[in-house]
N, CA, C and O of each residue as an XYZ file, in Angstrom:
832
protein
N      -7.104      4.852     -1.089
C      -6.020      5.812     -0.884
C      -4.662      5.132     -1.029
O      -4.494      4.003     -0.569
N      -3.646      5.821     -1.685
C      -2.279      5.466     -1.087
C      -1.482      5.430     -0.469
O      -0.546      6.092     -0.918
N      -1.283      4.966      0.440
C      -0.516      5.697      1.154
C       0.824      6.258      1.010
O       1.320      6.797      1.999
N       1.516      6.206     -0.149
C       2.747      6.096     -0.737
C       3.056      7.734     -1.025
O       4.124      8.254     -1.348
N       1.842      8.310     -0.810
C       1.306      9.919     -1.162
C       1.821     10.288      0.360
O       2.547     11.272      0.503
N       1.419      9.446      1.552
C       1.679     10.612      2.690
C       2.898      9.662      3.718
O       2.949      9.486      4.936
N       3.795      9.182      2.576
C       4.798      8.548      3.153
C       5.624      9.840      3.399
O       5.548     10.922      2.817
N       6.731      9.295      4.791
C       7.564     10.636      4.728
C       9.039     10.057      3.825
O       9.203      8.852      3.628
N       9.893     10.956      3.406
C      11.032     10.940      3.345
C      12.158      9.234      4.317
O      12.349      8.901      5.486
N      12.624      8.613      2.777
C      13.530      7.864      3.439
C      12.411      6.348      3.737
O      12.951      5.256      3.910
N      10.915      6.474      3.763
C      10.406      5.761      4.425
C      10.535      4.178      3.169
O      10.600      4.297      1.946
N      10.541      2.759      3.975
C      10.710      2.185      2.989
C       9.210      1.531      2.305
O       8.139      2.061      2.599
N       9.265      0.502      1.504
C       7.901      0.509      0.319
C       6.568     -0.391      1.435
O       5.425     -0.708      1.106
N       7.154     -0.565      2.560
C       6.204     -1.737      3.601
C       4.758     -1.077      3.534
O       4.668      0.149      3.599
N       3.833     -1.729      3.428
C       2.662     -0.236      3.463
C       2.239     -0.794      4.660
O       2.101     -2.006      4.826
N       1.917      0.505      5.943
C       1.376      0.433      6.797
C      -0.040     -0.328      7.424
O      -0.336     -0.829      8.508
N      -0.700     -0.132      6.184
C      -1.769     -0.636      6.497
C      -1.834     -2.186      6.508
O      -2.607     -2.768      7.269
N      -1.001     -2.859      5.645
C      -1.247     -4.426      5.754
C      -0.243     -4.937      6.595
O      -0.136     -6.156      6.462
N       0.532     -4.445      7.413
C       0.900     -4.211      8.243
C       0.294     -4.573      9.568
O       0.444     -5.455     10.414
N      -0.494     -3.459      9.375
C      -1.743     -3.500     10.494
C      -2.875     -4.485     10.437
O      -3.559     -4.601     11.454
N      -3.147     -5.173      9.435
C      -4.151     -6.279      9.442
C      -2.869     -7.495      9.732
O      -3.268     -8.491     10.335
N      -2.209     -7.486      9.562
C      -1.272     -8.695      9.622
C      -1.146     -8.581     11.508
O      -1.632     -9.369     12.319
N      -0.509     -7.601     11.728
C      -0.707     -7.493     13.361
C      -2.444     -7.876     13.741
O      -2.586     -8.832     14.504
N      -3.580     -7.263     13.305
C      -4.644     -7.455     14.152
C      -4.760     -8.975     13.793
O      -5.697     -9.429     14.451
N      -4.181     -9.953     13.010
C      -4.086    -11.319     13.129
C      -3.698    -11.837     13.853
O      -4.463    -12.493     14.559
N      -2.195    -11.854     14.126
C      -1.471    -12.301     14.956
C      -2.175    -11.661     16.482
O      -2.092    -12.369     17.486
N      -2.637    -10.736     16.537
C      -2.997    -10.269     17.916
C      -4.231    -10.404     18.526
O      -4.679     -9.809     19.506
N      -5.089    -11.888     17.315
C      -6.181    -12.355     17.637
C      -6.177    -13.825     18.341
O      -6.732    -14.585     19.135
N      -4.988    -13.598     17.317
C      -4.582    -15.712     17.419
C      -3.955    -15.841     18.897
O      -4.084    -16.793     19.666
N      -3.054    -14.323     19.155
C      -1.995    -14.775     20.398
C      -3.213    -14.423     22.161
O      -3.065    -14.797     23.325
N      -3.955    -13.838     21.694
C      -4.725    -13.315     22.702
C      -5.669    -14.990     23.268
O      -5.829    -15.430     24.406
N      -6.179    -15.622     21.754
C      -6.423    -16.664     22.595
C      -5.178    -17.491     23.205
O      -5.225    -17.745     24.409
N      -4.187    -17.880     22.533
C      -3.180    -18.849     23.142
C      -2.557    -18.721     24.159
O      -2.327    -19.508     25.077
N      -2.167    -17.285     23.913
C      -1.645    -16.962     25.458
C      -2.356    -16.744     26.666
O      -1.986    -16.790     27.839
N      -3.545    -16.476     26.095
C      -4.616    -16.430     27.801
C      -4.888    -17.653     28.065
O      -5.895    -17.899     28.729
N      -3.908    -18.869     27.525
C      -4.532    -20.155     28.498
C      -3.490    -20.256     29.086
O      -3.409    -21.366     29.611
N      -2.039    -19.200     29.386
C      -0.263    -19.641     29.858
C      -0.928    -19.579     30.934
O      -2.029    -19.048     31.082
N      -0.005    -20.355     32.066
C       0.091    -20.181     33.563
C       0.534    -18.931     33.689
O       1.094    -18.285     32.802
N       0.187    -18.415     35.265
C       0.272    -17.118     35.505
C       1.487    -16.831     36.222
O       2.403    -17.522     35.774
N       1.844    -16.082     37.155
C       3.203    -15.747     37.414
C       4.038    -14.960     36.855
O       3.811    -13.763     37.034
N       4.722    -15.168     36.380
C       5.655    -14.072     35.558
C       4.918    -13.513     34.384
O       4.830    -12.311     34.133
N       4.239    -14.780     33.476
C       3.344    -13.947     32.413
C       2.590    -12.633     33.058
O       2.483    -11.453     32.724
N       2.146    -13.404     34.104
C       1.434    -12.249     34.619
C       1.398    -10.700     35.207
O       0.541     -9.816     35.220
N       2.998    -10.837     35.770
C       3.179    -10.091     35.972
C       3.387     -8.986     34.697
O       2.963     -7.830     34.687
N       4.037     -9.557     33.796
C       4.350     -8.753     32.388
C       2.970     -8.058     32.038
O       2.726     -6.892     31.727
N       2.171     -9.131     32.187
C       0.928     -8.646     31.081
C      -0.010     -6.786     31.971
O      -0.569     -5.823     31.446
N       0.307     -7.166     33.474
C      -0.064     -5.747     34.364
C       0.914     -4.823     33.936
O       0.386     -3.824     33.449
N       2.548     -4.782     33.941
C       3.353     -4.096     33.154
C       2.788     -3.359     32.324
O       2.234     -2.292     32.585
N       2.938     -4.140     30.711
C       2.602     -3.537     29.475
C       1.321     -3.257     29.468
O       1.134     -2.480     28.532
N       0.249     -3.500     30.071
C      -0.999     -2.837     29.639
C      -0.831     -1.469     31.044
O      -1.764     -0.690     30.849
N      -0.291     -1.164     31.845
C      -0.248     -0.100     32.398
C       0.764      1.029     32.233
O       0.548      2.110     31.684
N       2.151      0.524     32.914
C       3.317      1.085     32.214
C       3.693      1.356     30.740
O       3.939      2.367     30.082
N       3.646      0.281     30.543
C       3.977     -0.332     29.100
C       3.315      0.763     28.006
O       3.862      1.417     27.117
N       1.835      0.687     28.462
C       1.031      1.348     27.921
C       1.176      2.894     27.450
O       1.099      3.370     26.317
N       1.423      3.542     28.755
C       1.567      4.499     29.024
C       2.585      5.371     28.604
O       2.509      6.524     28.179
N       3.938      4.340     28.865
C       5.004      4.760     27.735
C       5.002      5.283     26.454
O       5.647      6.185     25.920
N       3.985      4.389     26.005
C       3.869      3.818     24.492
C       2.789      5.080     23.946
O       3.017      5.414     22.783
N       2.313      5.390     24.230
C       1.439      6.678     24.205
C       1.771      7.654     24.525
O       1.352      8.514     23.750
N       2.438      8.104     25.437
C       3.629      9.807     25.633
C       4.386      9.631     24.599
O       4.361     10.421     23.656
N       5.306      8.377     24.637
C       7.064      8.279     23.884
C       6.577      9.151     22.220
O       7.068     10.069     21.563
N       5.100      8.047     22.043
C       4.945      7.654     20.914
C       4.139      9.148     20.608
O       4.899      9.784     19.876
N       3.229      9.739     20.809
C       2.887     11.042     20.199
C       3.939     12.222     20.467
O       4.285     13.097     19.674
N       4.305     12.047     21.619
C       5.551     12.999     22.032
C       6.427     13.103     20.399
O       6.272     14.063     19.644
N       7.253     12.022     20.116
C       7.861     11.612     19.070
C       6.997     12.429     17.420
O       7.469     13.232     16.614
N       5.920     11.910     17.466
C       4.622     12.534     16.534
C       4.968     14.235     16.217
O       4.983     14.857     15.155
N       5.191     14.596     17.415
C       4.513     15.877     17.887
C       6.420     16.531     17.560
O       6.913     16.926     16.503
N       6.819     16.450     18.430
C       8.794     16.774     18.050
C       8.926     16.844     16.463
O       9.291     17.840     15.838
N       8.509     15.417     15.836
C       8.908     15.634     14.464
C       8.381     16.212     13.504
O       9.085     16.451     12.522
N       6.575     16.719     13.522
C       6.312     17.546     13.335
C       6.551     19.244     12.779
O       6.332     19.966     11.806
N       7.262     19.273     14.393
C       7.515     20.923     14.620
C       8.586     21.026     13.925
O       8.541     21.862     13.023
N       9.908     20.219     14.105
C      10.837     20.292     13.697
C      11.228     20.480     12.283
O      12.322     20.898     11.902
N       9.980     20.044     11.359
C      10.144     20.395     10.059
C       8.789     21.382      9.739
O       8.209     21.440      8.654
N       8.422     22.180     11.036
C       7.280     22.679     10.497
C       5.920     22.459      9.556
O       5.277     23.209      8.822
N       5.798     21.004      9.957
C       4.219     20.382      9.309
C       3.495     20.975     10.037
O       3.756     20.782     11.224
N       2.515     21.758      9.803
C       1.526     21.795     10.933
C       0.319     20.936     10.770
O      -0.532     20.972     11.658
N       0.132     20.069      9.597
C      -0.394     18.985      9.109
C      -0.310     17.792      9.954
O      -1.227     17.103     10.401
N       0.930     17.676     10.090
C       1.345     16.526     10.686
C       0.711     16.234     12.509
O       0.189     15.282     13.091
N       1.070     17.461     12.846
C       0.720     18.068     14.246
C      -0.714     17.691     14.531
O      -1.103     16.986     15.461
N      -1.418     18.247     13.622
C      -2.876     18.151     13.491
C      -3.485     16.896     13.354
O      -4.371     16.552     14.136
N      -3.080     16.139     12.393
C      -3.143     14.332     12.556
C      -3.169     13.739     13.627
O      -3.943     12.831     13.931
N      -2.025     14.372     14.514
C      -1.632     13.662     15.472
C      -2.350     13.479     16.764
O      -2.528     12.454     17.421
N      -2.737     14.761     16.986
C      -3.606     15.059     18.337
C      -5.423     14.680     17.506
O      -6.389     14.239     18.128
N      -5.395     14.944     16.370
C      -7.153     14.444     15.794
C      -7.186     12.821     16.142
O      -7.994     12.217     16.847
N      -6.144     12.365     15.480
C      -6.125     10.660     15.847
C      -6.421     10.296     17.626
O      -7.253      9.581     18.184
N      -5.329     11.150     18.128
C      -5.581     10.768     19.615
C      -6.958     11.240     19.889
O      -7.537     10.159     19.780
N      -7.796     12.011     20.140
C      -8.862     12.967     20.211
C      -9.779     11.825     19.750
O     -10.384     11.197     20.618
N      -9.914     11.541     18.603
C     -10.924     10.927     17.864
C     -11.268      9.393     18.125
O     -12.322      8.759     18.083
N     -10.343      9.156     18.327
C      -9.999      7.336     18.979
C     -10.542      7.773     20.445
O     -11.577      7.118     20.564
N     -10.420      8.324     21.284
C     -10.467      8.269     22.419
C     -11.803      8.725     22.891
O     -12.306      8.362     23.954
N     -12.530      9.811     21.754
C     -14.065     10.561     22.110
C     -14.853      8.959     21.693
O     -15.568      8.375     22.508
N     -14.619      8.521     20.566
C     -15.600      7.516     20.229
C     -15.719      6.222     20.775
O     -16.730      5.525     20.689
N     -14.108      5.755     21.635
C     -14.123      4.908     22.589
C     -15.123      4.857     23.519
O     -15.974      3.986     23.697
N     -14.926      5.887     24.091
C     -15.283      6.434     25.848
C     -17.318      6.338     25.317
O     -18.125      6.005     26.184
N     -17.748      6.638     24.029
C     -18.830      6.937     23.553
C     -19.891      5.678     23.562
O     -21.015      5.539     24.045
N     -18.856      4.674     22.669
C     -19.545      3.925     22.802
C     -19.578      2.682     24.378
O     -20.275      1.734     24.741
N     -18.913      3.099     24.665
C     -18.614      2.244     26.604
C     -19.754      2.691     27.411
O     -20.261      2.098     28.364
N     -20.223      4.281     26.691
C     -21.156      4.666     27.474
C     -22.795      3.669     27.272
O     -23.632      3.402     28.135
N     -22.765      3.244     25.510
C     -24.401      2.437     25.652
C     -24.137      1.215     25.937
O     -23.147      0.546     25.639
N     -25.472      0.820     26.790
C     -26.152     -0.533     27.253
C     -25.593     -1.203     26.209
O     -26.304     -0.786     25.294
N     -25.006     -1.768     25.828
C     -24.425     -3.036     24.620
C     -24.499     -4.192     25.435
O     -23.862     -5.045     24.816
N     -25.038     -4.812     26.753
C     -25.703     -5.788     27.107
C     -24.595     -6.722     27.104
O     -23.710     -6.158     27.747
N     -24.191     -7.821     26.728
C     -23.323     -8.842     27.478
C     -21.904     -8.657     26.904
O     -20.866     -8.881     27.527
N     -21.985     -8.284     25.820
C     -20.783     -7.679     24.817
C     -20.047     -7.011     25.531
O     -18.858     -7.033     25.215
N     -20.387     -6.301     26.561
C     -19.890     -5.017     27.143
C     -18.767     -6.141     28.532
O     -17.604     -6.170     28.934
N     -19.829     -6.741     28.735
C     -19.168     -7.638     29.874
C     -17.867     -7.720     30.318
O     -17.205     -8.489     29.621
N     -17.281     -7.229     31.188
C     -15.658     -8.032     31.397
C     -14.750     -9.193     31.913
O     -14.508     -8.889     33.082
N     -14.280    -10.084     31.694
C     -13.847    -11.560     31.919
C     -13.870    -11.358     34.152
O     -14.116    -11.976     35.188
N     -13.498    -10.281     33.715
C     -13.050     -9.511     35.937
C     -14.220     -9.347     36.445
O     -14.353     -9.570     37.648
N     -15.385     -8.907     35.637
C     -16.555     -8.146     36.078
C     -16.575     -7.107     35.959
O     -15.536     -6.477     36.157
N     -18.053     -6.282     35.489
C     -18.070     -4.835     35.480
C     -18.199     -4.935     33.748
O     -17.947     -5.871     32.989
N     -18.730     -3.475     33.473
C     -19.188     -3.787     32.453
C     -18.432     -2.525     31.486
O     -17.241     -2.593     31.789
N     -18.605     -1.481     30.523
C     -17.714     -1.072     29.560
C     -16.453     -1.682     29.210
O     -15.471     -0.981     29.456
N     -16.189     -3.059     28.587
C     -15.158     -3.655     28.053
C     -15.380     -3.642     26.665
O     -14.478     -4.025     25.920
N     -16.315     -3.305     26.272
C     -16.047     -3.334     24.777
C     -16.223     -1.530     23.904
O     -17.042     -0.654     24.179
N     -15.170     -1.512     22.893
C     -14.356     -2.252     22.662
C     -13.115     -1.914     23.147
O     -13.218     -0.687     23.114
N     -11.815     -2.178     23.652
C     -10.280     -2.411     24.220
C     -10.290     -0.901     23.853
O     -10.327     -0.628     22.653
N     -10.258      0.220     24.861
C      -9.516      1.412     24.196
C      -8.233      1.819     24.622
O      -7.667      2.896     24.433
N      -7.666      0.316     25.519
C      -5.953      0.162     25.227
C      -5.685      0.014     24.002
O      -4.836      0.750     23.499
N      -6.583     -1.330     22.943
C      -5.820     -1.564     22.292
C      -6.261     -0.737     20.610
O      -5.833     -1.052     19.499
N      -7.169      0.291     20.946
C      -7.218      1.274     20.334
C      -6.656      2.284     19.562
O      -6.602      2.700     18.405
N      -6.218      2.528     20.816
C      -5.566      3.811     21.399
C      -4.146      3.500     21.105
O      -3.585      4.497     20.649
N      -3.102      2.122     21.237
C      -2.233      1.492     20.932
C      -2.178      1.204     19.152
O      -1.176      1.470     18.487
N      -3.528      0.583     18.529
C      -2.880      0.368     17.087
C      -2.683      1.877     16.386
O      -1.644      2.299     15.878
N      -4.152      2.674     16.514
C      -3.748      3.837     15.894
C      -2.173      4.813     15.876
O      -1.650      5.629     15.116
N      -1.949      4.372     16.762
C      -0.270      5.233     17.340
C       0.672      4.485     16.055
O       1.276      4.947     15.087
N       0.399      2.720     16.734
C       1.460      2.577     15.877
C       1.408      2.961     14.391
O       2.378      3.440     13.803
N      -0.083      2.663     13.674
C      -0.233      2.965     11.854
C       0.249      4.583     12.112
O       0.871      5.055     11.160
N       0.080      5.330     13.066
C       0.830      6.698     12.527
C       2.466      6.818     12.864
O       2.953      7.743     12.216
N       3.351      6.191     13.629
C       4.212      5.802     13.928
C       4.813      5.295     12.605
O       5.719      5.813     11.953
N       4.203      4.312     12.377
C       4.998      3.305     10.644
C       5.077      4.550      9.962
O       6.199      4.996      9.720
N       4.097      5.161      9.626
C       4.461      6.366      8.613
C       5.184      7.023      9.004
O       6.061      7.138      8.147
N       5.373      7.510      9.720
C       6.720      8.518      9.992
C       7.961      8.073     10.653
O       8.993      8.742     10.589
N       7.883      7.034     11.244
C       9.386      6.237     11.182
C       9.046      4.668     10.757
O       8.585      3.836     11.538
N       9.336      4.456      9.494
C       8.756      3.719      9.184
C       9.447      2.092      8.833
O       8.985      0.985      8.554
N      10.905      2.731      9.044
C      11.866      1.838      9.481
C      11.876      0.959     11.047
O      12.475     -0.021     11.488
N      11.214      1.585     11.381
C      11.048      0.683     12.584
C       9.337     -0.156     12.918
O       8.930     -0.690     13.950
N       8.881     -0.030     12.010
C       7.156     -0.926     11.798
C       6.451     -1.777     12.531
O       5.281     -1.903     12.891
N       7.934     -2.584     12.717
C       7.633     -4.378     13.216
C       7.990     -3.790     14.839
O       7.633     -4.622     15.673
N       8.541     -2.688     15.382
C       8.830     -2.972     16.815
C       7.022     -1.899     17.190
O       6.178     -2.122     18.058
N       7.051     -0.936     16.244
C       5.718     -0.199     16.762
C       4.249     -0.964     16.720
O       3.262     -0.496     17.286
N       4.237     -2.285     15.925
C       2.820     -2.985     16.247
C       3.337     -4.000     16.936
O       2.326     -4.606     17.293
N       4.516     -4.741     17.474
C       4.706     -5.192     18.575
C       4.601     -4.862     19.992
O       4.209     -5.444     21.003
N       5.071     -3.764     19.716
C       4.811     -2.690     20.837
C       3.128     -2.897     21.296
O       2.763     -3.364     22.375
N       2.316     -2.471     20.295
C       1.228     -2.065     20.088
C      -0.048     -3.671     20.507
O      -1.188     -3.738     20.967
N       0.825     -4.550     20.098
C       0.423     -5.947     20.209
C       0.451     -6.394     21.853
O      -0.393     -6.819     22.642
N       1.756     -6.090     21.916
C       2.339     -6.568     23.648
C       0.949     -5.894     24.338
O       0.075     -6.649     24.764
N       0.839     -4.812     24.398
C      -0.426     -4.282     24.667
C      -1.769     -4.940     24.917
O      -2.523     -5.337     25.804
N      -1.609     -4.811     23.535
C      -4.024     -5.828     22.922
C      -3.578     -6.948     24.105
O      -4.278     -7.033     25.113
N      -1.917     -8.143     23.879
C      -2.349     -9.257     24.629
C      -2.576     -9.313     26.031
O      -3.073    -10.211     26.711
N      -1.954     -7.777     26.462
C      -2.101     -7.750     28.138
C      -3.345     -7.245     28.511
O      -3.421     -7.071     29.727
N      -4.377     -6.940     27.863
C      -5.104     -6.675     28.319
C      -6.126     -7.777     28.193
O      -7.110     -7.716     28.930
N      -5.987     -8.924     27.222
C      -6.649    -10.501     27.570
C      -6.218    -10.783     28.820
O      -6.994    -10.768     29.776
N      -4.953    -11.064     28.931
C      -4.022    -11.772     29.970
C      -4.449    -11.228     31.552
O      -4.664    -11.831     32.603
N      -4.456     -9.911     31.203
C      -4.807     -9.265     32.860
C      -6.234     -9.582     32.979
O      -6.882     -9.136     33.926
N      -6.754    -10.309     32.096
C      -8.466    -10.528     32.353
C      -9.055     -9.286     32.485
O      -9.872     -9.286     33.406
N      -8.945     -8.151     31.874
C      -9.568     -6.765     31.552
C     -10.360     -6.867     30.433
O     -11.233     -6.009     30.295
N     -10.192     -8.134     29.217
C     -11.123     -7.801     28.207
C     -11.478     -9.273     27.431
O     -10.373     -9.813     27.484
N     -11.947     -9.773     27.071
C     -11.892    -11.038     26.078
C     -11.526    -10.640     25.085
O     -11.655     -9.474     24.712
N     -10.792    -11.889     24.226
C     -10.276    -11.446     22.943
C     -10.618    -10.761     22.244
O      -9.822    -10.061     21.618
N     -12.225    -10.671     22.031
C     -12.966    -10.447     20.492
C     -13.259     -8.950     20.783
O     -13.328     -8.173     19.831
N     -13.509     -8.328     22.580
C     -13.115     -6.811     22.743
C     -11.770     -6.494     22.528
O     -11.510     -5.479     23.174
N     -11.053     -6.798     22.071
C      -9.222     -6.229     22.239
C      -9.679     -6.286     20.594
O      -9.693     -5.250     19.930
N     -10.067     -7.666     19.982
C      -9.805     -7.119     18.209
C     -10.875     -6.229     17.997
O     -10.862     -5.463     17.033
N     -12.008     -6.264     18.989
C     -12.814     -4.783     17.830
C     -12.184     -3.678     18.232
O     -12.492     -2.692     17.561
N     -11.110     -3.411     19.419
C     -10.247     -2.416     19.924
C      -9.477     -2.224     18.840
O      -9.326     -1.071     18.436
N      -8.840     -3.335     18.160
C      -7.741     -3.511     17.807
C      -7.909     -2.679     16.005
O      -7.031     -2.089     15.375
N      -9.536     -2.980     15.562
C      -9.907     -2.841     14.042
C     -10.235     -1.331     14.242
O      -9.852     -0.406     13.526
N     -11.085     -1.255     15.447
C     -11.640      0.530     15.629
C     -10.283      1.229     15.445
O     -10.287      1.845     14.379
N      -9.347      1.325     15.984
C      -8.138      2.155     15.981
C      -7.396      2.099     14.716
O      -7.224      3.203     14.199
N      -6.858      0.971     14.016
C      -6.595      1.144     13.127
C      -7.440      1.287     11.664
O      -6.695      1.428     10.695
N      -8.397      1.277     11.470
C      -9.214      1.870     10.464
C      -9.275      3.790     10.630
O      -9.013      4.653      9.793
N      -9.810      3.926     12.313
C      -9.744      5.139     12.343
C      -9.064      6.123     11.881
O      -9.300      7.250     11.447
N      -7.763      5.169     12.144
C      -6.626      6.148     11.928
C      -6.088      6.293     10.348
O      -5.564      7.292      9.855
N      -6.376      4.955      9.665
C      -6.342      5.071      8.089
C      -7.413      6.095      7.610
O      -7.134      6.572      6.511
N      -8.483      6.514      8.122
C      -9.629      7.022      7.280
C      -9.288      8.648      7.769
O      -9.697      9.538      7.024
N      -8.783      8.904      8.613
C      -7.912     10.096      9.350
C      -6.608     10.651      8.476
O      -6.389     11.768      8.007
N      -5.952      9.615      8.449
C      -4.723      9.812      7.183
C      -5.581     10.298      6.114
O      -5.482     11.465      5.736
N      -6.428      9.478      5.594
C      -6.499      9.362      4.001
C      -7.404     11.168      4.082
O      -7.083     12.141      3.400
N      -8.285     11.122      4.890
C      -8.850     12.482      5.318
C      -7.856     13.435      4.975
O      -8.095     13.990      3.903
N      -6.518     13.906      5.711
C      -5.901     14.969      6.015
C      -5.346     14.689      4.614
O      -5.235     15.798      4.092
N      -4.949     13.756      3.762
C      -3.854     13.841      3.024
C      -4.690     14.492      1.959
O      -4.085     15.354      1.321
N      -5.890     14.290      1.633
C      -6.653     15.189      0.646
C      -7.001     16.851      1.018
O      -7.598     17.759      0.440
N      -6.490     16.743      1.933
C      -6.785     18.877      2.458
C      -5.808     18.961      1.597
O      -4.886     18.165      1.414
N      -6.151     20.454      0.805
C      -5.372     21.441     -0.426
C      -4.582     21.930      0.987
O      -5.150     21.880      2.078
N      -3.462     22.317      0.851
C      -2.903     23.044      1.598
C      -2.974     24.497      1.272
O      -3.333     24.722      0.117
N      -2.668     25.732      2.156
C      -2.668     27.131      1.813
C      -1.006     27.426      0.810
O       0.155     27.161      1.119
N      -1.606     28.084     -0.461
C      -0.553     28.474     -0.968
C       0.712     28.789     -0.451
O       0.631     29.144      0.725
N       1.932     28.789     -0.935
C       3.024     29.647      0.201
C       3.629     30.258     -0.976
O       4.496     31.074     -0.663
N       3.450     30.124     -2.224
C       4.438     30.758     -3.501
C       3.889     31.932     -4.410
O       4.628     32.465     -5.238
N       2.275     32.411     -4.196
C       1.834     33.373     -4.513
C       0.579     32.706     -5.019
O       0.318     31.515     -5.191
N      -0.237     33.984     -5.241
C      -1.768     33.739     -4.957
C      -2.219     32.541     -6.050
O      -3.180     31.775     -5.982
N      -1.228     32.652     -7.031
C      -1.664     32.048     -9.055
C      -1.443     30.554     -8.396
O      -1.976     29.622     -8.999
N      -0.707     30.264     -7.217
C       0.454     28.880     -7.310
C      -0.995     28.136     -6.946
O      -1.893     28.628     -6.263
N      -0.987     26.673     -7.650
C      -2.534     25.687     -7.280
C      -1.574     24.243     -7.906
O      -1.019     24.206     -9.004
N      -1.581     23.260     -6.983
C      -1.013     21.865     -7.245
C      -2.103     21.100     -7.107
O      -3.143     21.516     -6.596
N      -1.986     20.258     -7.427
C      -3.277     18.913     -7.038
C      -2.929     18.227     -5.603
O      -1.835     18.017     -5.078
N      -4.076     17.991     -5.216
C      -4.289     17.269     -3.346
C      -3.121     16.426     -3.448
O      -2.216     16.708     -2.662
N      -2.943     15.523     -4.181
C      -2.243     14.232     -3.910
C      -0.732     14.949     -3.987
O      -0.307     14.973     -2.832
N       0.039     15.420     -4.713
C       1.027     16.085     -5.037
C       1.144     16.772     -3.656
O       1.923     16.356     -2.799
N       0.288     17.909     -3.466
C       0.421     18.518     -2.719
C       0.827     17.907     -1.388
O       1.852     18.299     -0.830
N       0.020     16.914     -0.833
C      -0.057     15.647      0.608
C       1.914     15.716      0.684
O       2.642     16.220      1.540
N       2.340     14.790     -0.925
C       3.299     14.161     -0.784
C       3.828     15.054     -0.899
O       4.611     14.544     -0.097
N       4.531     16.611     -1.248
C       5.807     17.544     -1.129
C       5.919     17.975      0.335
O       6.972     17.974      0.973
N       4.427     18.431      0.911
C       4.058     18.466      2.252
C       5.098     17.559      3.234
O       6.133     18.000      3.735
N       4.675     16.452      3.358
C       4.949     15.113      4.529
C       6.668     14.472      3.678
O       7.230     13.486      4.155
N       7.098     15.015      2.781
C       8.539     14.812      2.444
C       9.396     15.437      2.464
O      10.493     15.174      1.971
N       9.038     16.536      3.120
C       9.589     18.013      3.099
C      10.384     17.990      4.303
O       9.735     17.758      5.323
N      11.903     18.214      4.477
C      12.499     18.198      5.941
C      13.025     19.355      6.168
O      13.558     19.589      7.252
């Protein structure tokens, strides 16, 4: 897919998606390094952003989704938005539910830790975030990052649950995009009017 089809208006040529593998790098490498810092203030940060932090980052951030949406009347867009959240979050909770045996394990104790559906739930936002403000990229998988590492740091997950958190969410959410951007949309210019999917995606999501 391209994504260059369900870019919005104004957005610049960065493509989201490598983007997002470049973050689930850095947010593999920092999860080990930083879970060996002394605790204290790290620590306190890292309960912050994986609770507050979190939480913010998930209202601000679909809230935002959802406003810009309406405001230009996508109802496309709308629909992305709450399927991504919906869909990340049914298949999280799904798989936490099977016996996955030591995998599941948590660094604290107790068991559904795999995989991170902080940091899930966090990348998908941001890959839909880049697309629609897409000038701001590097603060929405930082954002999204600060996240994956607090939830090593608070000892809620081992690294390698935060990156399969980290790959589940953002694939999801690419295969979600690439999904919606191929729906024909309903005519609006009379019954004869027929454009092609891709055309169609991009007048759609550029339209203000």
């Amino acid at each position: 897919m391209n994504l260059q089809n369900y870019r919005f208006k104004g957005a610049h040529r960065l493509n989201p998606l490598y983007c997002g593998a470049i973050a689930l790098s850095v947010i593999i490498s920092s999860a080990f390094f930083l879970s060996k810092f002394p605790k204290g203030h790290v620590l306190d940060f890292a309960h912050f952003m994986s609770d507050t932090g979190n939480v913010l980052f998930l209202v601000c951030g679909y809230l935002a989704l959802i406003i810009a949406a309406i405001a230009i009347k996508n109802w496309r867009n709308l629909m992305l938005a709450f399927t991504v959240l919906i869909i990340v979050t049914f298949f999280v909770q799904l798989i936490k539910h099977f016996d996955l045996g030591a995998i599941a394990m948590r660094p604290c104790g107790g068991g559904e830790g795999f995989p991170s559906g902080h940091t899930a739930g966090a990348i998908a936002l941001a890959f839909l975030l880049s697309l629609r403000f897409s000038k701001a990229t590097v603060i929405w998988y930082t954002w999204a990052g600060a996240i994956a590492w607090s939830r090593v740091q608070a000892n809620a997950h081992y690294p390698f649950q935060v990156a399969a958190g980290a790959v589940f969410g953002l694939l999801t959410a690419y295969l979600l995009v690439n999904m919606f951007s191929k729906q024909p949309r309903s005519p609006a210019g009379g019954p004869g009017r027929q454009e092609s999917t891709a055309a169609e995606a991009a007048k759609t999501l550029n339209r203000q």
